[in-house]
C-alpha positions in Angstrom: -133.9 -54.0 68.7 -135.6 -50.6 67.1 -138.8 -52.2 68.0 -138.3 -52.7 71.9 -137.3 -49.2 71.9 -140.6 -48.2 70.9 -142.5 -50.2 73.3 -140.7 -49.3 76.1 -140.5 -45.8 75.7 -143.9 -44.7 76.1 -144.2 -46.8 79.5 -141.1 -45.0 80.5 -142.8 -42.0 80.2 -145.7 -42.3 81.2 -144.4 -44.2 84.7 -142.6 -40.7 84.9 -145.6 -39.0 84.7 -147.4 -41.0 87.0 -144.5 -40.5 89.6 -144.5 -36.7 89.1 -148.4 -36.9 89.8 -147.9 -39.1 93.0 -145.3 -36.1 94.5 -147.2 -33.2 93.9 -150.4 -34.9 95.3 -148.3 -35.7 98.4 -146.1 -32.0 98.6 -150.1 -30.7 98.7 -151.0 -32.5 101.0 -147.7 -32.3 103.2 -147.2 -28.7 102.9 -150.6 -27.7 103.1 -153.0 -29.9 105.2 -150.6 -31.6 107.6 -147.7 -28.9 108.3 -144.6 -29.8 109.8 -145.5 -30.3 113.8 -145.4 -34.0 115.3 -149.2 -33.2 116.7 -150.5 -31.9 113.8 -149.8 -35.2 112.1 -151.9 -37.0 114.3 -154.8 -34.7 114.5 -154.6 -35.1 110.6 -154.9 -38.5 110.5 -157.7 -38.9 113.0 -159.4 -35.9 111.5 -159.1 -37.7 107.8 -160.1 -41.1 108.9 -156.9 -42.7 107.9 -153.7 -44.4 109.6 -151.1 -42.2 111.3 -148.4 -44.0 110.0 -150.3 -43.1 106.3 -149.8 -39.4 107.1 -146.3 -39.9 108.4 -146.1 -41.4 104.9 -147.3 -38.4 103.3 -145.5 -36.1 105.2 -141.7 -37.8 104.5 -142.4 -38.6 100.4 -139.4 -37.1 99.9 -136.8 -39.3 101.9 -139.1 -42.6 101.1 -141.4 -43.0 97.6 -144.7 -43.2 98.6 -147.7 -43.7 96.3 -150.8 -42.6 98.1 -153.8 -45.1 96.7 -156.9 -43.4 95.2 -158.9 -45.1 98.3 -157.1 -42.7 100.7 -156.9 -39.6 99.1 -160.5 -40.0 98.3 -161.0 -40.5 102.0 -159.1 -37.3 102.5 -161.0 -35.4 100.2 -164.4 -36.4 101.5 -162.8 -35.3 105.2 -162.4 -31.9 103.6 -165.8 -31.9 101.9 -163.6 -31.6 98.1 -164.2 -34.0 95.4 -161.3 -35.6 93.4 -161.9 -33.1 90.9 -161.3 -30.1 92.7 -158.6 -31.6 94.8 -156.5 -31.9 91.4 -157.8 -28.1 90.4 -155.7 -27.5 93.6 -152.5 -28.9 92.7 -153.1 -27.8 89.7 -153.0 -31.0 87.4 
């Protein structure tokens, strides 16, 4: 039983970590890029090349657990002429 303990607690931990990640990517982008008008939701989506119900996503990650994939944050990123790399220097992480 000791064993199984072991092996499942660094997963646990690191599937925390990963979740922690997956908020503060979308709280940046939420709070930061999209705001909180209806409009401006739209225009961010058009603007960033990626689907309006994507942003919508982005913007409610607190009432529903999103994970944004790598694909459409790096779409976002290239919108905003940022790299992955400095879009994490931004959150921070």
């Amino acid at each position: 039983m000791r064993t199984v303990v072991r092996i499942i607690l660094p997963y646990t931990v690191f599937i925390c970590y990963v979740r922690n990640l997956y908020d503060s990517i979308c709280d940046y982008i939420s709070r930061e890029w999209i705001g909180s008008r209806l409009n401006s939701v739209r225009s961010f989506a058009t603007n960033h090349d990626i689907d309006e119900k994507t942003a919508r996503r982005i913007l409610d990650w607190k009432k529903k657990s999103f994970k944004i994939t790598i694909y459409t944050l790096e779409k976002i990123c290239l919108s905003r002429d940022i790299t992955l790399e400095e879009f994490f220097k931004l959150i921070k992480r």
